[in-house]
C-alpha positions in Angstrom: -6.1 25.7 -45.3 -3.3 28.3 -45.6 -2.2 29.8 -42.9 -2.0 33.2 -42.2 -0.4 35.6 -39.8 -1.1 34.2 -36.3 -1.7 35.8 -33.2 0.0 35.7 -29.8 -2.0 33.6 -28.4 -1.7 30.8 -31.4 1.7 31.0 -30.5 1.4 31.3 -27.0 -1.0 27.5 -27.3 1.7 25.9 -29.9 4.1 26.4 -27.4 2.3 24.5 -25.1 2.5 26.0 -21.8 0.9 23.1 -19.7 3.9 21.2 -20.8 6.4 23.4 -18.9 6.3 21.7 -15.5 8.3 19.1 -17.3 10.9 21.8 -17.4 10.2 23.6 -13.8 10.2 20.3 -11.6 13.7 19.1 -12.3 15.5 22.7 -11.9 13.3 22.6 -8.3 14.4 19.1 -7.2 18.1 19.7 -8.8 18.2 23.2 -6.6 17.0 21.7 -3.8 19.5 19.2 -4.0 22.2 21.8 -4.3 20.9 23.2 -1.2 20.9 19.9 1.0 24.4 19.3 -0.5 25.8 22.8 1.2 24.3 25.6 -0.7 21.9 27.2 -3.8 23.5 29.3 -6.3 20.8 31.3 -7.7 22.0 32.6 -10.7 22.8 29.5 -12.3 19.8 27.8 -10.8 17.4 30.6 -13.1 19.7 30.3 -15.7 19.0 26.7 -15.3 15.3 27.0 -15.5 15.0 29.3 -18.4 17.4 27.0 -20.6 15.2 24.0 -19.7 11.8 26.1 -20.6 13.6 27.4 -23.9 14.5 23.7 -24.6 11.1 22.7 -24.0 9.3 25.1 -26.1 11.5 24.5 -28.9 10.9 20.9 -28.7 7.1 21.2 -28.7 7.7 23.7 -31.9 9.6 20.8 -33.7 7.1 18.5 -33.0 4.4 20.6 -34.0 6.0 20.8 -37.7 7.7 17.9 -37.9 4.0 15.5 -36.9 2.4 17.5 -39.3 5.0 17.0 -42.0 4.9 13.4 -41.2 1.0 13.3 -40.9 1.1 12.3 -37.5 -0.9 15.3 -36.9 -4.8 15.0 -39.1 -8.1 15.7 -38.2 -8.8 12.6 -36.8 -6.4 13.2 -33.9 -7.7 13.5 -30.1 -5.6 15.8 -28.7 -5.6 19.6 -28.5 -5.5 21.3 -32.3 -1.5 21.5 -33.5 -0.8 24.9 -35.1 0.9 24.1 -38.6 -1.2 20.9 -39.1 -4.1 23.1 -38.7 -2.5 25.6 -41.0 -2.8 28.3 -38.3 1.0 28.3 -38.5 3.2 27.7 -41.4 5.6 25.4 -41.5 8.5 27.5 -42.2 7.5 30.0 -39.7 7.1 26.9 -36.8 10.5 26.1 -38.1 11.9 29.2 -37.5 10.7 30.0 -34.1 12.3 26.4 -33.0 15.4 27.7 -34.0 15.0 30.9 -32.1 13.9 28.8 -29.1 17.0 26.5 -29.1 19.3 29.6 -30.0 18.1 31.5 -27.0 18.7 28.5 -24.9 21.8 28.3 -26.4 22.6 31.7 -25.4 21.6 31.6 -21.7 23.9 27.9 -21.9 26.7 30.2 -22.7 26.3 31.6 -18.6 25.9 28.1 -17.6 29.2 26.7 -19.7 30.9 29.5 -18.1 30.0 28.7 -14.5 30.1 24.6 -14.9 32.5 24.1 -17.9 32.6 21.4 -21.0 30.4 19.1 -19.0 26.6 21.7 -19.9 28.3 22.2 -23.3 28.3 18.4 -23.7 24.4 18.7 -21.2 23.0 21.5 -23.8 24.1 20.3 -27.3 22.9 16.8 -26.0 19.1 18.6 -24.9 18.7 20.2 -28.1 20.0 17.5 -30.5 17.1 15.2 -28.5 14.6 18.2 -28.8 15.3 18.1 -32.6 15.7 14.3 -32.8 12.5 13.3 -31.1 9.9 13.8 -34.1 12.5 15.0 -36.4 15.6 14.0 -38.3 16.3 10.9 -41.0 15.5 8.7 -37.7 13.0 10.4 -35.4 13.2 8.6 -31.5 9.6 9.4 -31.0 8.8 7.0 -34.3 10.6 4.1 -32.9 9.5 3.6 -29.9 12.2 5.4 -27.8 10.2 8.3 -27.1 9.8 7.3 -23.3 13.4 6.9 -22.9 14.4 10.4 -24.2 11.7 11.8 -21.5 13.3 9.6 -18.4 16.7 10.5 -19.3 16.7 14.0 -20.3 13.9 15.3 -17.7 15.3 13.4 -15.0 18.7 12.4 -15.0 20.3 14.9 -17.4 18.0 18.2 -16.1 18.3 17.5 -12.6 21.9 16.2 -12.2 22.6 19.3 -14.1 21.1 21.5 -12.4 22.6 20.3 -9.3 25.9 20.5 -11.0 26.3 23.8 -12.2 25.7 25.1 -8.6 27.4 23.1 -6.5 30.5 22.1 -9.0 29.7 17.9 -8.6 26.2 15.4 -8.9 25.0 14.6 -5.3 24.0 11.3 -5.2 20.6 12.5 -4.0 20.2 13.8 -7.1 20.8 10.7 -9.0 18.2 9.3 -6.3 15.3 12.3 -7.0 16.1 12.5 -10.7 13.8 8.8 -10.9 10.8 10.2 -9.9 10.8 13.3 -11.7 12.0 11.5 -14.7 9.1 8.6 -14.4 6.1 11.2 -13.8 7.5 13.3 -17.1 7.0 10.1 -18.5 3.8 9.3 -17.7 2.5 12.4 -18.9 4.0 11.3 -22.5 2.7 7.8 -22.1 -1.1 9.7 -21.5 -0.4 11.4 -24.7 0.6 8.3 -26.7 -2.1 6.2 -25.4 -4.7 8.7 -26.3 -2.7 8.8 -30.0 -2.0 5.4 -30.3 -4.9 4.9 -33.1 -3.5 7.7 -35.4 0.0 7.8 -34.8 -0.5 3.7 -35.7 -1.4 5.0 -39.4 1.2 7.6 -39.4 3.7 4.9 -39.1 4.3 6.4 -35.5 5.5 3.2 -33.7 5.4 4.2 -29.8 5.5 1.5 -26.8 1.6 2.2 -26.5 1.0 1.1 -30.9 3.5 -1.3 -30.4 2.4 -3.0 -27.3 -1.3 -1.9 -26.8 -3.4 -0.4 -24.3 -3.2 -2.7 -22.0 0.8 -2.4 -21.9 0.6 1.4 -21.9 -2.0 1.4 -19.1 0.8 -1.1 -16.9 3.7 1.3 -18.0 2.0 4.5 -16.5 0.8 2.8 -13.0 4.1 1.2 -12.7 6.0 5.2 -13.4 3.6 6.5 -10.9 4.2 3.6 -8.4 8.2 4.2 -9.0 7.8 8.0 -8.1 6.5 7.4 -5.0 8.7 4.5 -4.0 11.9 6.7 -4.1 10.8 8.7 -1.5 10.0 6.2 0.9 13.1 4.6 0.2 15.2 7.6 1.1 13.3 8.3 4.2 13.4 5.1 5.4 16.9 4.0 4.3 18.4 6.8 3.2 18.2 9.1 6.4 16.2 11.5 4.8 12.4 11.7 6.6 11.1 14.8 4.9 11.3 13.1 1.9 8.3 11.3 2.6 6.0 14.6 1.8 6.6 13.3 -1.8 4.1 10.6 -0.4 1.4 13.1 0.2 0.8 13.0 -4.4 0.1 9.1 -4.0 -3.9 9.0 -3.3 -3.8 11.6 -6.5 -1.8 9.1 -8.6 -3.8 6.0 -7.6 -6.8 8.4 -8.8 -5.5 9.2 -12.1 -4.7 5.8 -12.8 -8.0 4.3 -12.4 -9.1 7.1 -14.3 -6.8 6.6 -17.3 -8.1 3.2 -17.2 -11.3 4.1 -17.8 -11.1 7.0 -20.4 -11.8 7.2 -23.7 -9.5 9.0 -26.2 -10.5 12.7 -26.5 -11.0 15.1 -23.9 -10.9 13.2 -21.0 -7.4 11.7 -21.8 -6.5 15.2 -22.6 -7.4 16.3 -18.4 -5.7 13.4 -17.7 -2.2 14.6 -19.5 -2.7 18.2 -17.4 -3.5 16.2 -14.4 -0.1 14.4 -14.6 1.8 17.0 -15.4 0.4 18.6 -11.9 1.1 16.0 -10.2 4.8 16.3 -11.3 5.0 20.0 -10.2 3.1 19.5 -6.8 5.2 16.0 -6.1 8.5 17.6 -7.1 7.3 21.2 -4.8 6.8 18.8 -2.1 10.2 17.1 -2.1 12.2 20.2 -2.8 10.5 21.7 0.0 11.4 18.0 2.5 14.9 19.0 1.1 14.9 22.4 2.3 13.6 21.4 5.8 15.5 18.1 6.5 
């Protein structure tokens, strides 16, 4: 079906807004650990959170062409309907709105390198290289498997040691600490998405930990992320002198919920709750601890 001229809210759904609290809950915990480490500077902090939400939406724009150029993205699928594959979108539009996305982000980096230095130019090219990378490119991450890696590293450890970095000029090592939860829920949400795909991205050549491995593997790999999250923050109250850290606790009834509900989903819809439901869990987790972070 040819696409035609779409309408805002096509757009607004190929940009995937339920995906953004993978960008909001690093900036929070990297901010808050800016603030237990002597202060919050708040306009690097929003420039901080609009880069990573840029970076995010381009990313979901590349993968929206880039799986349907690859066929990852057919009728058959049991997610949510993907613009361009669809042919809501056309390619070459979806391809230029990623490069306005990543050349906005680009543009508010340009603050950021001026307040932190090389170290976010080396943070941002990295970010949207991945974005790019992940489904596209000569050797796309997300096709081999490494998919899950690019999610722990680049929405824990890279967002939120660099938040913390561009306001407080250094990487606290609480943020080293909080960027493993937030880095292992973002990745559960994926590994929801890839279980629930693991059928047709298997035909589409798309070789994730879940087609590799098999259900069975995919359902250990998000209980074991989940159980990780919550471990941190029992591990810095108890040993690491921080007690209000153990509100990030308060999520871990929710996650042994979704868990024994992922086990017994179906792909389709009710995988599809189960991807929003993690990714509130990461914003309401990560809310908690920034706010244990504020108080301590």
């Amino acid at each position: 079906m040819p696409a035609t001229r779409a309408s805002a809210a096509t757009w607004i759904a190929a940009a995937r807004p339920r995906t953004l609290t993978a960008a909001m809950a690093p900036v929070a915990i990297g901010t808050a650990c800016a603030h237990a480490a002597g202060g919050v500077a708040w306009g690097p902090a929003i420039a901080a959170l609009v880069g990573a939400m840029l970076i995010q939406i381009g990313t979901n724009f590349a993968n929206d062409v880039f799986d349907a150029e690859k066929g990852a993205d057919t009728a058959e699928r049991k997610g949510p309907v993907r613009a361009v594959a669809a042919g809501l979108i056309s390619a070459a539009a979806m391809r230029a709105a990623m490069v306005v996305a990543f050349g906005l982000a680009v543009a508010v980096g340009g603050y950021l390198v001026a307040v932190g230095g090389w170290p976010v130019v080396a943070i941002g090219l990295a970010s949207v290289a991945a974005g790019v990378a992940y489904t596209g490119g000569p050797w796309p991450l997300g096709y081999h498997g490494l998919g899950d890696l690019f999610v722990m590293i680049f929405f824990g450890q890279v967002a939120v040691c660099g938040t913390a970095y561009v306001q407080v000029g250094t990487v606290p090592a609480l943020a080293w600490w909080l960027s493993v939860p937030v880095g292992a829920v973002a990745t559960a949400i994926l590994v929801v998405n890839n279980l629930r795909d693991r059928e047709t991205d298997a035909v589409a050549g798309k070789r994730t930990l879940a087609v590799r491995f098999g259900r069975g593997f995919a359902l250990g790999e998000y209980a074991g992320l989940l159980l990780i999250a919550h471990a941190v923050p029992v591990a810095l109250a108890v040993t690491g002198g921080r007690p209000w850290c153990a509100l990030g606790m308060v999520t871990a009834p929710w996650a042994v919920v979704l868990v024994r509900a992922l086990v017994r989903a179906a792909p389709g819809p009710a995988m599809n709750q189960l991807l929003g439901a993690t990714a509130q869990l990461l914003l309401v987790q990560s809310v908690l601890l920034a706010v244990g972070l504020a108080v301590g």
